[in-house]
Backbone as a printed PyTorch tensor [residue, N CA C, xyz], in Angstrom:
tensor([[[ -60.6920,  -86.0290,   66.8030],
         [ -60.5730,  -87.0230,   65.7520],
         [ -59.9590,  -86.4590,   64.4750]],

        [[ -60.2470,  -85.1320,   63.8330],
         [ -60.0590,  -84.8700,   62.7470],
         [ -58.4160,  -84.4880,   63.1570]],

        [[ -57.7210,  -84.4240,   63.8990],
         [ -56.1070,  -84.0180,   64.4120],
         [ -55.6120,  -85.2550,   63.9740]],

        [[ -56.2290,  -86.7780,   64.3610],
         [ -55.6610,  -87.3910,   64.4280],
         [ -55.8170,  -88.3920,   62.7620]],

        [[ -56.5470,  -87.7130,   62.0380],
         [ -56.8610,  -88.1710,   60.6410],
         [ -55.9820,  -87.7700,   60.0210]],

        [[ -55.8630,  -86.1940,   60.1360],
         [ -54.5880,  -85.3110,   59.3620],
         [ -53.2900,  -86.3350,   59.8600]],

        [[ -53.0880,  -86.6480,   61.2930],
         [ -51.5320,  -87.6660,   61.4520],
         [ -51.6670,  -88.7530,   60.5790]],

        [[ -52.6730,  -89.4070,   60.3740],
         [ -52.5060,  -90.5100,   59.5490],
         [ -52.3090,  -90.1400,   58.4030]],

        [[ -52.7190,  -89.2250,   57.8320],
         [ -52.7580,  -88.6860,   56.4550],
         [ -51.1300,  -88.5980,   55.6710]],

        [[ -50.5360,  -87.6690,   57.0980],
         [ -49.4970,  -87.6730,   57.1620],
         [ -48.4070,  -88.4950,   57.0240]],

        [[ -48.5580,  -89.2790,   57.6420],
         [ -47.6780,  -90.4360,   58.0750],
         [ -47.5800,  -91.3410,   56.6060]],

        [[ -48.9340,  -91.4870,   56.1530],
         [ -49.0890,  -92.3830,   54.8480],
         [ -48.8890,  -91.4870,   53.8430]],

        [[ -48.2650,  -90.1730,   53.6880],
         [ -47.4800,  -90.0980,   52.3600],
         [ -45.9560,  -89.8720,   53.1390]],

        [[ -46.0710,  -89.4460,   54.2200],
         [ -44.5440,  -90.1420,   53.8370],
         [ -43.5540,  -91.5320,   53.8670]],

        [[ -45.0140,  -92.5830,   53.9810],
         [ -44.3090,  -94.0210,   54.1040],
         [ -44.3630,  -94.3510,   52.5400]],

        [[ -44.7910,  -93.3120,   51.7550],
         [ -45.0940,  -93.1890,   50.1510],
         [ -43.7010,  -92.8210,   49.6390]],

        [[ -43.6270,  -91.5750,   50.3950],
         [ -42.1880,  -91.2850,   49.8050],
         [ -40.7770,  -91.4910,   50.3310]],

        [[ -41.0140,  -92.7030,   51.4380],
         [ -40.0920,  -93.6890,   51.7780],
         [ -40.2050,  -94.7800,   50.6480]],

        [[ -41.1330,  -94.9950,   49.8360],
         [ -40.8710,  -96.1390,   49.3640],
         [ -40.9780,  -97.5660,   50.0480]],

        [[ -41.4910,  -97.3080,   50.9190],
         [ -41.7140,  -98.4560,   52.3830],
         [ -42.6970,  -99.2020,   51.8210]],

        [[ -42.3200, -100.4630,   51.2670],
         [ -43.8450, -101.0100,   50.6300],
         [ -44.5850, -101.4370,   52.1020]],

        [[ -43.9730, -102.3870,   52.9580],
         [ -44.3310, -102.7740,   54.1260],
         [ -45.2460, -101.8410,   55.2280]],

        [[ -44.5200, -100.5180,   55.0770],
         [ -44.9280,  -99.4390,   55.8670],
         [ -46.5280,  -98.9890,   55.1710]],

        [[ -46.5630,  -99.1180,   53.9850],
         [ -47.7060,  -98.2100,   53.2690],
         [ -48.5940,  -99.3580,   53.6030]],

        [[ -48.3500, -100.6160,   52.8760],
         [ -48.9860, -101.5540,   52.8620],
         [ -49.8680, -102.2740,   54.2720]],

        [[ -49.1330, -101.6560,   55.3120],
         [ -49.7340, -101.6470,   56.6260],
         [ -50.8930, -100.7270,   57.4020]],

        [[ -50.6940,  -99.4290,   56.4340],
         [ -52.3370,  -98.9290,   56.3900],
         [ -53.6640,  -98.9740,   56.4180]],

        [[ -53.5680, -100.1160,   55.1830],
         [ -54.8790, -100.5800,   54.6330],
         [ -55.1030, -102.2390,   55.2680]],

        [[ -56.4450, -102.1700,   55.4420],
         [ -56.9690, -103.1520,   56.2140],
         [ -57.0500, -104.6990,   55.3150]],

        [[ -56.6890, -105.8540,   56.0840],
         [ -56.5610, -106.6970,   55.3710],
         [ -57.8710, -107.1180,   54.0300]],

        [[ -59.1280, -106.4890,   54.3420],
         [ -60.1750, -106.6050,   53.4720],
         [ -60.4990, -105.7280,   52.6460]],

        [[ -59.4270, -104.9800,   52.5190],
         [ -59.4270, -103.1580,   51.8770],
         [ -60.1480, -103.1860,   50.3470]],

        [[ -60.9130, -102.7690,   49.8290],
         [ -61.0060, -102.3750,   48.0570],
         [ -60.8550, -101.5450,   48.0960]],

        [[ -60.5020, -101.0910,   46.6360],
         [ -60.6220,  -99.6380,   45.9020],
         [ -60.7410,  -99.7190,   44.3680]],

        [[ -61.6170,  -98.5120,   44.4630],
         [ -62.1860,  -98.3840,   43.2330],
         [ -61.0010,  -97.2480,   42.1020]],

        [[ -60.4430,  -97.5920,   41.3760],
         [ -59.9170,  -96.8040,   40.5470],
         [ -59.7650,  -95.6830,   39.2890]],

        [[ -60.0120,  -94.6910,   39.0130],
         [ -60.9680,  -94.8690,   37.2630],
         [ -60.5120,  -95.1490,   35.9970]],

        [[ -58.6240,  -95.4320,   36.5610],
         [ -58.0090,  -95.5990,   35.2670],
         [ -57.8780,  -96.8020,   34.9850]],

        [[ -58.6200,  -98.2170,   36.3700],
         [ -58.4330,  -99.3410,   36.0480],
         [ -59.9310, -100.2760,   36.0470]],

        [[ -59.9210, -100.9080,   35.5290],
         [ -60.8710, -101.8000,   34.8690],
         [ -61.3040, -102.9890,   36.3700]],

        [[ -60.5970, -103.0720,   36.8440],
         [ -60.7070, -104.1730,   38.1590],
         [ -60.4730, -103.2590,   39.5680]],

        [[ -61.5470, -103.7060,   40.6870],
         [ -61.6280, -103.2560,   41.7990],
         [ -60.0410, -103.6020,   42.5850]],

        [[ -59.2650, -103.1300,   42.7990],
         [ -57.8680, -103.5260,   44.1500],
         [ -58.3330, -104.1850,   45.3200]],

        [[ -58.2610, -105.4300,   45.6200],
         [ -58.6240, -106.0180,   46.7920],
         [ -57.6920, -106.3960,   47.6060]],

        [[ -57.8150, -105.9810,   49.0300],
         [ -56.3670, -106.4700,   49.8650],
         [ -55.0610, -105.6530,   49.8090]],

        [[ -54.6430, -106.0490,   50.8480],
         [ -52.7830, -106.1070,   51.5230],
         [ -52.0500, -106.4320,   49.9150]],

        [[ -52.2530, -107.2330,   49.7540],
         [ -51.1480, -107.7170,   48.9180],
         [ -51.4220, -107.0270,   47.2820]],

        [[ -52.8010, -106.4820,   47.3000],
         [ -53.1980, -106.2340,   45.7280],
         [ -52.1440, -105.1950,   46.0030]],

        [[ -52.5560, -103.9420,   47.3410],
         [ -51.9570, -102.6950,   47.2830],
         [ -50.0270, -102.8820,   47.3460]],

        [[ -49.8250, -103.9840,   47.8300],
         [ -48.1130, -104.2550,   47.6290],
         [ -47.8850, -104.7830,   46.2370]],

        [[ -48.6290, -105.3500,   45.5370],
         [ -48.1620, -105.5270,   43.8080],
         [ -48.6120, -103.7600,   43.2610]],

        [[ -49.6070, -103.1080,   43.3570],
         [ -49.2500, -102.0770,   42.6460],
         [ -48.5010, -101.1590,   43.3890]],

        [[ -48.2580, -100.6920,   44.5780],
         [ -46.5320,  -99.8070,   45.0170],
         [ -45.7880, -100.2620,   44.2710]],

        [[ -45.5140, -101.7020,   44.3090],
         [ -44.2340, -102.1280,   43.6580],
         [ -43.8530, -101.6300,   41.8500]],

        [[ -45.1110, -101.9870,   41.2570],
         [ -45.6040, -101.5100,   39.5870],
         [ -45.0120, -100.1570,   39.6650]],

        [[ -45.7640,  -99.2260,   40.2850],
         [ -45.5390,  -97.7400,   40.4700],
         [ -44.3190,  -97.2440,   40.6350]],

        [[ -43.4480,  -98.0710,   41.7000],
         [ -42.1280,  -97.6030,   41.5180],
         [ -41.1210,  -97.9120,   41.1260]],

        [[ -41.3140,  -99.2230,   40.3100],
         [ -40.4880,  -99.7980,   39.1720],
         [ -40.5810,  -98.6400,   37.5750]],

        [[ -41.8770,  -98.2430,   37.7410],
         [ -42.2040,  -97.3930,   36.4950],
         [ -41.4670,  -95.8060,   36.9380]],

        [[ -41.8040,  -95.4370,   37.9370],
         [ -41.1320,  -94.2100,   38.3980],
         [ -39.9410,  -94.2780,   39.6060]],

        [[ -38.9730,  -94.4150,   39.7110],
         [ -38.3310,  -94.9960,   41.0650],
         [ -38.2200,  -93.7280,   41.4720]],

        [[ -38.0250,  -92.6520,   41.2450],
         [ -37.8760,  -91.5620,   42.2570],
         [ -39.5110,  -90.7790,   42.6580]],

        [[ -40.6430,  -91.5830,   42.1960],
         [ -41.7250,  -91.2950,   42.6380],
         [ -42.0000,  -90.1280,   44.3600]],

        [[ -42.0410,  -89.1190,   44.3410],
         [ -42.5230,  -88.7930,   45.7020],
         [ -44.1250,  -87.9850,   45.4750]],

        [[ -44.9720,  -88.2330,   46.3280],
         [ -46.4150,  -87.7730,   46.4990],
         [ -46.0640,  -86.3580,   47.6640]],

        [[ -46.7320,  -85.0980,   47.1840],
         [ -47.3460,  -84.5450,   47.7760],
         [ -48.3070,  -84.0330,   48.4540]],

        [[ -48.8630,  -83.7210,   49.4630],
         [ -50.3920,  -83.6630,   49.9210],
         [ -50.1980,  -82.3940,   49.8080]],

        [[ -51.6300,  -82.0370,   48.8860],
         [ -52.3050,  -80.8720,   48.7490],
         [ -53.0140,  -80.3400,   49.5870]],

        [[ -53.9110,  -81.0770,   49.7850],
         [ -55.0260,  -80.5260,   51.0710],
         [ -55.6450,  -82.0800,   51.9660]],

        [[ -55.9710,  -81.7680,   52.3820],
         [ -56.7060,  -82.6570,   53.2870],
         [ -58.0550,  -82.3250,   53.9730]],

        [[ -59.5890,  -83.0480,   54.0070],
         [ -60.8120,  -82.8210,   54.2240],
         [ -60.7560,  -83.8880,   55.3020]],

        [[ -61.6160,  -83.9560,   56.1970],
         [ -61.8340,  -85.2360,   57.4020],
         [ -63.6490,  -84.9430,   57.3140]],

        [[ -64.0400,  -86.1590,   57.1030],
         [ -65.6150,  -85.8320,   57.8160],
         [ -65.7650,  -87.6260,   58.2520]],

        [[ -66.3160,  -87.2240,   59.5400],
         [ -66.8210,  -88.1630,   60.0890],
         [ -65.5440,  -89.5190,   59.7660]],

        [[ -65.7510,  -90.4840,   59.4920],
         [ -64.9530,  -91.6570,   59.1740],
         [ -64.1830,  -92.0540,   57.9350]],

        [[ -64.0220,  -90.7280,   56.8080],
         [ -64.0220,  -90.5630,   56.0170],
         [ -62.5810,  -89.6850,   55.7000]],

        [[ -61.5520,  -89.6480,   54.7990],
         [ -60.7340,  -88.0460,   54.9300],
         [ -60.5040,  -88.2310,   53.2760]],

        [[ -60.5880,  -87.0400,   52.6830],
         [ -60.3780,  -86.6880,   51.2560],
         [ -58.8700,  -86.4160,   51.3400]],

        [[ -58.2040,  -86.7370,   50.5090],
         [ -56.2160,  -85.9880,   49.7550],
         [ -56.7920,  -85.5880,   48.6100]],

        [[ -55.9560,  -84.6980,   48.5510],
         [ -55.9790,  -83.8610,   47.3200],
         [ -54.3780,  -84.2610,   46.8940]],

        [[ -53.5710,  -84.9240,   46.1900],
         [ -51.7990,  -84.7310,   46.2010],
         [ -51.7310,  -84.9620,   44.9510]],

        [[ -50.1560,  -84.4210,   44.5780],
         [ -49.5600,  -84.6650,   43.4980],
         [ -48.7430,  -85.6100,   43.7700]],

        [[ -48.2610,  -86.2890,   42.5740],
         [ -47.2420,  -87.0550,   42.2660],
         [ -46.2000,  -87.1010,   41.4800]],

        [[ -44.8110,  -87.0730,   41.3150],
         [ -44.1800,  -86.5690,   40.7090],
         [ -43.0170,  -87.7010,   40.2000]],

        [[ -42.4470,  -87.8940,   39.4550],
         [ -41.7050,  -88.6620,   38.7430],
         [ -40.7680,  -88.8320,   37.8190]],

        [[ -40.0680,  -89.5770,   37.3850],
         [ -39.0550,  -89.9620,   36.1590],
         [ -39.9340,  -91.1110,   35.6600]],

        [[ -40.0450,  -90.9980,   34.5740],
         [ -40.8940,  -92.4720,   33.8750],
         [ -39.7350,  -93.0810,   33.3620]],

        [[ -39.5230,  -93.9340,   33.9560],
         [ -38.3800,  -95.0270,   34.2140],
         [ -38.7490,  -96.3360,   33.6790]],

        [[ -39.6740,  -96.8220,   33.5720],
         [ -39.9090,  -98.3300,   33.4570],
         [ -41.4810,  -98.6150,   32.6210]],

        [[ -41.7120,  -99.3870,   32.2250],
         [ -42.7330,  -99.5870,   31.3440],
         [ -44.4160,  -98.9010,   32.5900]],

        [[ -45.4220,  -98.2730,   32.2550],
         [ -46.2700,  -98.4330,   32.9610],
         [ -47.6770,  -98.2290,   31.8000]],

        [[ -48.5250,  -98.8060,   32.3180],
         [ -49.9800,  -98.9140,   31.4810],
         [ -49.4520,  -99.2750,   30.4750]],

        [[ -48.4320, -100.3190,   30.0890],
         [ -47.6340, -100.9330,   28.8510],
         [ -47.3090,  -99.5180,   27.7170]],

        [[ -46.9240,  -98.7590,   28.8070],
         [ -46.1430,  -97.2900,   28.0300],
         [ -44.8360,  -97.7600,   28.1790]],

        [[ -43.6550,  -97.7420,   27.1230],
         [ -42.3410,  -98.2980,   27.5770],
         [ -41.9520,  -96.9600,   27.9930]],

        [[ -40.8230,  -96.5450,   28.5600],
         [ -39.7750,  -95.8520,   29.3570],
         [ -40.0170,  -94.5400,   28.8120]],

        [[ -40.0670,  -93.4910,   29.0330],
         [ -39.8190,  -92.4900,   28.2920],
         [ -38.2050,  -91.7590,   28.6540]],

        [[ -38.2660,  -91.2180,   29.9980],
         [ -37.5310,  -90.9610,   30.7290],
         [ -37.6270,  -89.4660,   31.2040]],

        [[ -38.9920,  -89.2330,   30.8780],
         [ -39.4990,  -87.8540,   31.0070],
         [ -39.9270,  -87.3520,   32.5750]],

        [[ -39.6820,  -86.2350,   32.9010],
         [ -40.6060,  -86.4690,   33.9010],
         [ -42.0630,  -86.0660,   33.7020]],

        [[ -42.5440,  -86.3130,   35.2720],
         [ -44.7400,  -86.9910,   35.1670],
         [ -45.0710,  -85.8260,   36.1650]],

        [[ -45.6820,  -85.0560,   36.2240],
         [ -46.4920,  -84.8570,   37.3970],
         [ -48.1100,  -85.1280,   37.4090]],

        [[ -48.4760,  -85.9900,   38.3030],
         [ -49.9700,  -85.9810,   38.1920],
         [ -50.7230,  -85.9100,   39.5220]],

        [[ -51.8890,  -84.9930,   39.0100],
         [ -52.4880,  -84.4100,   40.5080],
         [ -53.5020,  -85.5410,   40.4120]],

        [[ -54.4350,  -86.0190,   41.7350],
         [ -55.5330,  -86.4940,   41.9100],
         [ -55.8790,  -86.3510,   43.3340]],

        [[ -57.2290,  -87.1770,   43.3780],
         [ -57.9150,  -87.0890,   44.8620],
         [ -58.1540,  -89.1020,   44.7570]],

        [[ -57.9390,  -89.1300,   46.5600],
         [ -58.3750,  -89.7890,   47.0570],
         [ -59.3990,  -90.2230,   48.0300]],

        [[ -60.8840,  -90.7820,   48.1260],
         [ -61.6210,  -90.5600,   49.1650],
         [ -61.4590,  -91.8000,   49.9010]],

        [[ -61.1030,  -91.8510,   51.5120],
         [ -60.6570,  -93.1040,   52.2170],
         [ -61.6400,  -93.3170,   53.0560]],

        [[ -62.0070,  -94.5440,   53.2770],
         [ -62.7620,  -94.3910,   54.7130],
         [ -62.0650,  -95.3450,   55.5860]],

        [[ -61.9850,  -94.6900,   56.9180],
         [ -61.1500,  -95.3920,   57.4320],
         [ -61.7940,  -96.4510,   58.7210]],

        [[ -61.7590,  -97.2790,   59.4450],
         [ -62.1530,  -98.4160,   59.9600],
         [ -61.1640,  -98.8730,   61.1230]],

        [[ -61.0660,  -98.9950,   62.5950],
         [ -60.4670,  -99.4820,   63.2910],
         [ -58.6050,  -99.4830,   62.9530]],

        [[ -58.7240,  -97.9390,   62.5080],
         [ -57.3310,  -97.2750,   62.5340],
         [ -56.2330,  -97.6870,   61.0330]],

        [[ -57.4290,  -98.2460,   60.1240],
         [ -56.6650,  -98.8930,   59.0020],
         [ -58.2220,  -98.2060,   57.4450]],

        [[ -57.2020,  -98.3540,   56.7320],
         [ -57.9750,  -97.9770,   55.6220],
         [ -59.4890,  -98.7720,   54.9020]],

        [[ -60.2660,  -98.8120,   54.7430],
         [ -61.0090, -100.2480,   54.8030],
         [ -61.2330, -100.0180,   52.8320]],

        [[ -61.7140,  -98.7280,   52.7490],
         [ -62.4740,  -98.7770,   51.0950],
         [ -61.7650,  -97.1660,   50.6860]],

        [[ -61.4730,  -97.3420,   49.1610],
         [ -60.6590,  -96.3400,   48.7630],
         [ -61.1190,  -95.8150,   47.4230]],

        [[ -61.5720,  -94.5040,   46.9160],
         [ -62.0070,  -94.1300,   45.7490],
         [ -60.5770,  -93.3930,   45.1270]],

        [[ -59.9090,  -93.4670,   44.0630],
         [ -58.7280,  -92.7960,   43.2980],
         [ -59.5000,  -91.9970,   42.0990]],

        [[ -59.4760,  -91.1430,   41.7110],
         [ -59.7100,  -90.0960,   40.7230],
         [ -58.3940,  -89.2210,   40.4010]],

        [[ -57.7080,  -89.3950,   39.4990],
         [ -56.6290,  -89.0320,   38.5830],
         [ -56.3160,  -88.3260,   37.8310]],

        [[ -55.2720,  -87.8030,   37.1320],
         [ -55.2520,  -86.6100,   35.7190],
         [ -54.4780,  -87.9020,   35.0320]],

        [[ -55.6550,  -89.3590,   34.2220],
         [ -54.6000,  -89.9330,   33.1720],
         [ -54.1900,  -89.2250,   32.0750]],

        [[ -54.9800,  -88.1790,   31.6840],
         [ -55.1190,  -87.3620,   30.3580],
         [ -53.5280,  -86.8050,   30.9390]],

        [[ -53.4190,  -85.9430,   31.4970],
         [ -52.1090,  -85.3820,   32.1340],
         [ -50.8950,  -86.1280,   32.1920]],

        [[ -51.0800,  -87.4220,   32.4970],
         [ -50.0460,  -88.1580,   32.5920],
         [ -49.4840,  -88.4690,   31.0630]],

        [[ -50.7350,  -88.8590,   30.4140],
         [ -50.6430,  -89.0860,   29.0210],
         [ -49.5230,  -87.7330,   28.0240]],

        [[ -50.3120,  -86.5500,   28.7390],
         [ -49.4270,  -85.6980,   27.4800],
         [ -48.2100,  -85.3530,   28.4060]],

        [[ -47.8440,  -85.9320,   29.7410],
         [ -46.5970,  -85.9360,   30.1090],
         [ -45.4040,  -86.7400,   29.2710]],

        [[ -45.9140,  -87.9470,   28.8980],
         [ -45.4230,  -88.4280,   28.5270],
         [ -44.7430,  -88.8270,   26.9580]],

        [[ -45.9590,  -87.9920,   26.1750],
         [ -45.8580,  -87.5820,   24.8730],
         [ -46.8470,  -88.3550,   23.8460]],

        [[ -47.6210,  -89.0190,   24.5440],
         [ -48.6160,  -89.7640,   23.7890],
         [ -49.9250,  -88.8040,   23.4020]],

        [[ -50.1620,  -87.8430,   24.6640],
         [ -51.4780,  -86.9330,   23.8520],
         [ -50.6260,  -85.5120,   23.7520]],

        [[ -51.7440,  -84.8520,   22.6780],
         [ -50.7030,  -83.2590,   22.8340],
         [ -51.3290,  -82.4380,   23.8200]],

        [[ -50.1590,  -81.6190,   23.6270],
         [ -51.2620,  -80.4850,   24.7800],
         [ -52.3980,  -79.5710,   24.2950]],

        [[ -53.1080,  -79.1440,   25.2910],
         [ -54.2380,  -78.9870,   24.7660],
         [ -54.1170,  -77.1180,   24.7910]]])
């Protein structure tokens, strides 16, 4: 099982860094949530996760994710990845900078009849922030 967690793992960053909204968006199970910490509202569904890909790579279009590490337990698999970018387009009503972003985080997934069902995101917004020139560095 855990061979075949790492393939999925796999597969879903690079339908990330295809830009495949369809492809990513086919991951997650039609009843999917996730909990975020940089956002105020739970992500519910197929379609929540195809309006924010779309947000994400209107704001960064050359967006690609790296996987750092990968954990599997039981029904469950942790990412560790970065993300990397051109801030291209307005995001968190930040207008354009044109800087580039890198931001590391973790994801905890649990997964359900071969699709994603519930999703925890934990982030570097602080990081993104002094990527962009709004906080200083520390």
């Amino acid at each position: 099982m855990p061979e075949s967690f790492q393939h999925f793992a796999t597969d879903f960053i690079e339908a990330w860094n295809a830009h495949d909204v369809e492809r990513v968006t086919s991951f997650y199970a039609p009843d999917y949530e996730e909990i975020d910490v940089a956002q105020t509202d739970v992500q519910r569904g197929r379609e929540g996760i195809r309006r924010r890909l779309i947000y994400y790579l209107r704001a960064f279009p050359d967006l690609q994710v790296s996987l750092d590490a990968c954990i599997v337990e039981d029904s469950r698999v942790v990412l560790f990845w970065t993300w990397r970018g051109t801030h291209r387009g307005t995001f968190m009503r930040i207008p354009p900078t044109g800087r580039p972003v890198a931001v590391r985080g973790t994801s905890l997934l649990t997964l359900e009849n071969g699709h994603i069902r519930h999703g925890v995101r934990v982030w570097d917004l602080a990081g993104l922030l002094r990527s962009v020139g709004l906080l200083p560095e520390l």
